[in-house]
RODO-2510 file (C-alpha; in nm, 4 decimals, decimal comma):
residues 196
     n   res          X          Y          Z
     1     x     0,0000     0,0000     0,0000
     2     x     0,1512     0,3688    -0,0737
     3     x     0,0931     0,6779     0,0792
     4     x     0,1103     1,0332    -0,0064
     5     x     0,4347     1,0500     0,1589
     6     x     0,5987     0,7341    -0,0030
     7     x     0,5568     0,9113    -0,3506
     8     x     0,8336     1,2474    -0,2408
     9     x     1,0183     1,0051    -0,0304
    10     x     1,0344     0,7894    -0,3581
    11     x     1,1327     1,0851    -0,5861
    12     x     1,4093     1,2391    -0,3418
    13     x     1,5786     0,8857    -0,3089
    14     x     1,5349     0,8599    -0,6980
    15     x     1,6923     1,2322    -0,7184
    16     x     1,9587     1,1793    -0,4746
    17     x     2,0725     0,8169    -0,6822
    18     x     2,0686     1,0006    -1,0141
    19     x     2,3050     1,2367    -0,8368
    20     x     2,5180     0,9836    -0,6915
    21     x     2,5610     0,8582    -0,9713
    22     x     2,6123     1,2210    -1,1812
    23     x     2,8880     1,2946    -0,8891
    24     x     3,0978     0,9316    -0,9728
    25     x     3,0331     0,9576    -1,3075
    26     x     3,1688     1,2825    -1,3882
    27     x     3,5500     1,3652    -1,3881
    28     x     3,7365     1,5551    -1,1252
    29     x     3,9694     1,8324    -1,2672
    30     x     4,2582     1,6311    -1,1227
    31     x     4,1480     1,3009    -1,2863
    32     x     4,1075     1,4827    -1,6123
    33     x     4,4255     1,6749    -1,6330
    34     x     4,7744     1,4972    -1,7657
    35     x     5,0112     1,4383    -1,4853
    36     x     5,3233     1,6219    -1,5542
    37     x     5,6186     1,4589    -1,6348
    38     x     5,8916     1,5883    -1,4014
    39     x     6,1962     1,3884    -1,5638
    40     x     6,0895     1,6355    -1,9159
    41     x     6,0859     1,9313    -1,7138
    42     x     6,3898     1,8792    -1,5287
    43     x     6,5792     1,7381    -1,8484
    44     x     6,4672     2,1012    -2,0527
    45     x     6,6014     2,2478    -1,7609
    46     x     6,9090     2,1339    -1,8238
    47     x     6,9259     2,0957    -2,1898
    48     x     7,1853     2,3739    -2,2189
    49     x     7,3941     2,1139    -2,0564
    50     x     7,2882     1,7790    -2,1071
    51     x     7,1578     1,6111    -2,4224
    52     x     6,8159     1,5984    -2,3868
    53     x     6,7245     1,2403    -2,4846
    54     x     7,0592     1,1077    -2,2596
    55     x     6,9195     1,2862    -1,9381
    56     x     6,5486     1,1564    -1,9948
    57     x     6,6756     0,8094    -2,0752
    58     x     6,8771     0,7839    -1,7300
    59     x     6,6786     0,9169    -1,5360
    60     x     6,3846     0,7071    -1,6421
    61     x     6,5865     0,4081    -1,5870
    62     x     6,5548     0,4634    -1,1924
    63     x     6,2144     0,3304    -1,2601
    64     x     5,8799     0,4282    -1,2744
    65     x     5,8552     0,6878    -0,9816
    66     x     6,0814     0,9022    -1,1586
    67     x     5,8292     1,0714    -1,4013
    68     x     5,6260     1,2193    -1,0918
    69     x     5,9535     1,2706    -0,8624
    70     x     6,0920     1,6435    -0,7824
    71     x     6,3889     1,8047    -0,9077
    72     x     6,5758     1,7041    -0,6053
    73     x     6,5101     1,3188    -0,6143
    74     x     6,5958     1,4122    -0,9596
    75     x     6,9325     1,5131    -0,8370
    76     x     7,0146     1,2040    -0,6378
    77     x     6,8574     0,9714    -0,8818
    78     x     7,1942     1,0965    -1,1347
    79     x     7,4339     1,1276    -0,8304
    80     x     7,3516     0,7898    -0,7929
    81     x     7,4019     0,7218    -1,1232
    82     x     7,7140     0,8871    -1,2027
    83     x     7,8951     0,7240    -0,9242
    84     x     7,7513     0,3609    -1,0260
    85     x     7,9046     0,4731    -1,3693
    86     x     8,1937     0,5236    -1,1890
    87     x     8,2766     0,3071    -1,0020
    88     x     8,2159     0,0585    -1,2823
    89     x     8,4799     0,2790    -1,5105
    90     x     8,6932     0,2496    -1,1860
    91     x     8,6531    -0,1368    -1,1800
    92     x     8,6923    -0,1794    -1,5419
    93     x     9,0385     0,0498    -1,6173
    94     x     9,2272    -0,1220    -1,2394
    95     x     9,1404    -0,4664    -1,4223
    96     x     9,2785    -0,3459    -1,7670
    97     x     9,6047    -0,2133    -1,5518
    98     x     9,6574    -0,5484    -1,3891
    99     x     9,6891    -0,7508    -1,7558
   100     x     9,8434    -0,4143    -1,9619
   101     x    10,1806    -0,4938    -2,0845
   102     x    10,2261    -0,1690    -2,2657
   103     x    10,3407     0,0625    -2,0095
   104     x    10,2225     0,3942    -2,0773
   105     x     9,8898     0,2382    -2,1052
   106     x     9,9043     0,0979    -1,7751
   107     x    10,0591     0,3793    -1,5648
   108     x     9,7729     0,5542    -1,7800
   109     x     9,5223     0,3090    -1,6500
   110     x     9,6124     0,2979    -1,3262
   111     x     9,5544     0,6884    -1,3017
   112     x     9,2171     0,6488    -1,4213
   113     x     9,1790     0,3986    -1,1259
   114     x     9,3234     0,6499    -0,8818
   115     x     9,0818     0,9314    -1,0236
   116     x     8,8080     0,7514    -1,0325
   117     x     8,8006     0,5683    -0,7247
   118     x     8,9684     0,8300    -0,4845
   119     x     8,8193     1,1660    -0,6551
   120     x     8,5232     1,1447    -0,8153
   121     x     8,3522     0,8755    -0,7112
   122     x     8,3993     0,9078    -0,3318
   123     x     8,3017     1,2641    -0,3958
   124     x     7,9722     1,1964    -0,5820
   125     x     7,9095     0,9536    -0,2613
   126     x     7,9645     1,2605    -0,0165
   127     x     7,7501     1,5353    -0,2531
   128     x     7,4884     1,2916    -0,2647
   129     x     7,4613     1,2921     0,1389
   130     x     7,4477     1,6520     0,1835
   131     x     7,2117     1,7164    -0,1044
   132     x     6,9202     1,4287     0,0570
   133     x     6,9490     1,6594     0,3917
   134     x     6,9811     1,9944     0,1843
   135     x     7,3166     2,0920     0,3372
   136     x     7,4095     2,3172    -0,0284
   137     x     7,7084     2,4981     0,0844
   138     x     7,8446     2,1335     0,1908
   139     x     7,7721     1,9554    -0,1280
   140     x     7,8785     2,2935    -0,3388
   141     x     8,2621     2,2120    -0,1876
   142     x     8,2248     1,8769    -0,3468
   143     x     8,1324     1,9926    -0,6510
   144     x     8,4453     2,0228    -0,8894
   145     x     8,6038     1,6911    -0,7583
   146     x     8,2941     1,5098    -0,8895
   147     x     8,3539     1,5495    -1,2838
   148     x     8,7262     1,5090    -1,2909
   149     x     8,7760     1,1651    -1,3466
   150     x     8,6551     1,1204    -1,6881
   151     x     8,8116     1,4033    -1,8339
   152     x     9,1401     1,2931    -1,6676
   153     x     9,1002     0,9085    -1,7457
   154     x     9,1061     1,0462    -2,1007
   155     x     9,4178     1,2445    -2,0570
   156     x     9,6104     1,0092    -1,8677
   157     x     9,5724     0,8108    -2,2054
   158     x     9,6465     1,0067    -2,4350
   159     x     9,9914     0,8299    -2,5010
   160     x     9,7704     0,4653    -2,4963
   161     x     9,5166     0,5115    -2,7777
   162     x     9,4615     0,1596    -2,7488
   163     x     9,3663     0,1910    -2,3712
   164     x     9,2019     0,5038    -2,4144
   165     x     8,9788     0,3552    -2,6713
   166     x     8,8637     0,0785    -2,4699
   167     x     8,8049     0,3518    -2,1235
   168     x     8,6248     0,5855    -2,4157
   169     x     8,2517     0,4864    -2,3576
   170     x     8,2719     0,4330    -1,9945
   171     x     8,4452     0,8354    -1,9576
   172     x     8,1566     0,9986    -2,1990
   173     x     7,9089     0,8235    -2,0366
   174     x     8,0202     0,8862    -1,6600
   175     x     8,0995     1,2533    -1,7969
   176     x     7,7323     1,3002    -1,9265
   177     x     7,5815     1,1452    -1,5674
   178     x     7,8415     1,3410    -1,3801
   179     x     7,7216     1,6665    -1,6160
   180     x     7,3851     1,6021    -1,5419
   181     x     7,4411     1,5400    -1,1686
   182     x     7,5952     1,9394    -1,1824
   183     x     7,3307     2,0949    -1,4076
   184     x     7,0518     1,9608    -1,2116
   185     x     7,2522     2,0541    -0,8619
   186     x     7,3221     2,4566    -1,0029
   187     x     6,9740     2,4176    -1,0821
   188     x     6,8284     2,3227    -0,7560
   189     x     7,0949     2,4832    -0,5112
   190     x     7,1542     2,8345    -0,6368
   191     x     6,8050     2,8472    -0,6104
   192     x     6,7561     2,7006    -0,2410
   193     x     7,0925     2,8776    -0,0728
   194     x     7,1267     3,1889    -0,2649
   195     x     7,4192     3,0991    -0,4473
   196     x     7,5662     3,3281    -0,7114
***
């Protein structure tokens, strides 16, 4: 049996489900609009300084919480990086030194050892630390030790083109992380400690 009030009570819970379902079915400005992809922005940042495509492509390969991270994880993601790179160079030239019977490729070897694994390397390690707690004017002292190895890996083979050929990828590469690692840094820090 109905009554006269079970007909509005009918049409409000009718009204109300209609809106229910209006309210789920429509999208929220935040669903609608494209997330931003923070590895693009922070590579254009950059560009001036980094190839483009290089920068998006490592940092991408921290996985996929990269595209929505901040500059700064941005910023540890290729301090990390560059010292992996490193140390990898570091590894790679102290075994080439070991079997090198040429020796101005080996005492050129071993220096790339010595730069990478006391200099840069280490140094990345320490910048890495101070930027996670935001301690600029710490990790800004660190800052010119971090790139030197590549540069002088190549050098200290520049009477071993053999040697240097086979350290060549492993120096451009750590160069470009080591680069980006800086860029990113001048970036962020000038910014955050008033650097000039």
């Amino acid at each position: 049996m109905t009554t006269s009030c079970s007909a509005p009570l009918l049409a409000t819970a009718v009204l109300v489900l209609a809106l229910l379902v209006g309210v789920q079915a429509a999208p929220s400005p935040a669903a609608s609009a494209a997330p931003v992809d923070t590895v693009a922005d922070s590579c254009d940042a950059i560009r001036d300084f980094v190839n483009y495509t290089f920068c998006v492509t490592a940092l991408r390969s921290a996985g996929p919480g990269a595209s929505t991270a901040d500059r700064h994880a941005h910023l540890l993601i290729a301090a990390d990086l560059a010292a992996a790179r490193g140390a990898s160079a570091r590894d790679a030239a102290d075994a080439m030194a070991r079997t090198e019977r040429d020796p101005a490729a080996r005492d050129g070897l071993e220096a790339c050892t010595f730069l990478y694994g006391a200099s840069s390397v280490p140094a990345l390690g320490f910048l890495r630390g101070y930027v996670a707690v935001r301690a600029w004017d710490r990790a800004w002292e660190l800052l010119s030790l971090t790139g030197q190895a590549g540069i002088g890996c190549e050098a200290a083979l520049d009477e071993a083109p053999q040697a240097k050929g086979r350290m060549a990828a492993a120096n451009k590469e750590f160069d470009q992380l080591s680069a980006m690692a800086t860029a990113l840094f001048n970036k962020i820090a000038r910014r955050h400690a008033g650097m000039s």
